[in-house]
C-alpha positions in Angstrom: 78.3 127.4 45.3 76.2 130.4 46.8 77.9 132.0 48.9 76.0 131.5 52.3 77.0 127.7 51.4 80.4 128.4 51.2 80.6 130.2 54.7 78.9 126.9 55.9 81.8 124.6 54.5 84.2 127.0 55.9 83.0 126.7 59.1 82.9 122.9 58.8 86.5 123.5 57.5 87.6 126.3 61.1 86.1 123.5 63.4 87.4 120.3 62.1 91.2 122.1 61.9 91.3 123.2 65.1 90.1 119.3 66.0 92.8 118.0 64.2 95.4 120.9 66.4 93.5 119.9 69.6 94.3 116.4 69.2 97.8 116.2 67.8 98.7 118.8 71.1 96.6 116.0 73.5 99.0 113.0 71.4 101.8 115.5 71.8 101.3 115.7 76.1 101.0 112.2 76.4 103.9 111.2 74.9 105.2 114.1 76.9 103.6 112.2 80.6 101.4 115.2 81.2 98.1 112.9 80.7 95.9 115.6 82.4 96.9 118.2 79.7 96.6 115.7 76.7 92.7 114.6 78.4 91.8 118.3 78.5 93.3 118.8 74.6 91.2 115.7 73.5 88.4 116.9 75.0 88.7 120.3 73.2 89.0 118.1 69.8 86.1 116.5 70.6 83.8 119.1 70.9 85.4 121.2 68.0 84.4 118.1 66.4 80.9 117.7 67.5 80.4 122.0 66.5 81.4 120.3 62.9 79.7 117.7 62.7 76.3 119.7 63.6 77.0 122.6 60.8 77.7 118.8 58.5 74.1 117.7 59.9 72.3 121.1 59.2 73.6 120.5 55.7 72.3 117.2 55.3 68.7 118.3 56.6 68.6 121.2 54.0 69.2 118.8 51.2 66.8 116.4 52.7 64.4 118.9 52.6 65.1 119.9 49.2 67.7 122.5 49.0 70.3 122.7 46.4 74.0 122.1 47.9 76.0 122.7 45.2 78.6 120.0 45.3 81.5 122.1 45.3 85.7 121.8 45.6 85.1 123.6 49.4 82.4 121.4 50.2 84.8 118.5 50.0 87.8 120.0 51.9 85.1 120.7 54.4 84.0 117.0 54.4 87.9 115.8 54.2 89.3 118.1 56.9 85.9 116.4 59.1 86.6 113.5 58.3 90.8 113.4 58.9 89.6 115.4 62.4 88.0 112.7 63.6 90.5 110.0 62.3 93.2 111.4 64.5 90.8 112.0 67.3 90.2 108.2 67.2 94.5 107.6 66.8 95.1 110.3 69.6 92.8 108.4 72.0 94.6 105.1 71.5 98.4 106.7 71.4 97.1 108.3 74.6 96.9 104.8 76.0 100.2 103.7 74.6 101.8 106.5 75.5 100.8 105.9 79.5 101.6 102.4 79.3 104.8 102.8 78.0 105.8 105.9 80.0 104.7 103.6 83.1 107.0 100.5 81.9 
């Protein structure tokens, strides 16, 4: 992998890990009650997210285009670490819900 490639996976790989922080702190407030703080930490996972998944779609134009990416061992932590990001975004947003309705109970 060239290396202007690899600074692309490892951006891919900066912005889906601080999703996956963002939205175990948001999980983390709600199960604490502080449902304002854990809105505002999914919201910062979200768009850490989104920044990822627009260096992901950048890559996928180049190759449509007809660049090379090299299929490499960084590219695929990239694409894991996006793709457990937005896994526990999805999770966080429904054990926000849980959480409020059971704090409420």
């Amino acid at each position: 992998m060239n290396e202007e490639d690899a600074q692309v996976a490892m951006k891919i790989i900066y912005y889906a890990g601080n999703a996956k922080s963002s939205a175990l702190l948001a999980i983390d407030a709600a199960f604490a009650g502080d449902q304002a703080k854990a809105q505002t930490k999914l919201d910062e996972a979200k768009k850490q997210l989104n920044d990822a998944h627009n260096i992901q779609t950048g890559l996928m134009t180049d190759e449509m285009n007809g660049k090379m990416i090299e299929k490499s061992i960084i590219l695929i932590h990239a694409q894991d670490q996006f793709m457990a990001a937005n896994t526990e975004i999805e999770l966080g947003e429904r054990l926000m819900k849980f959480a409020a309705k059971v704090l409420k109970d």
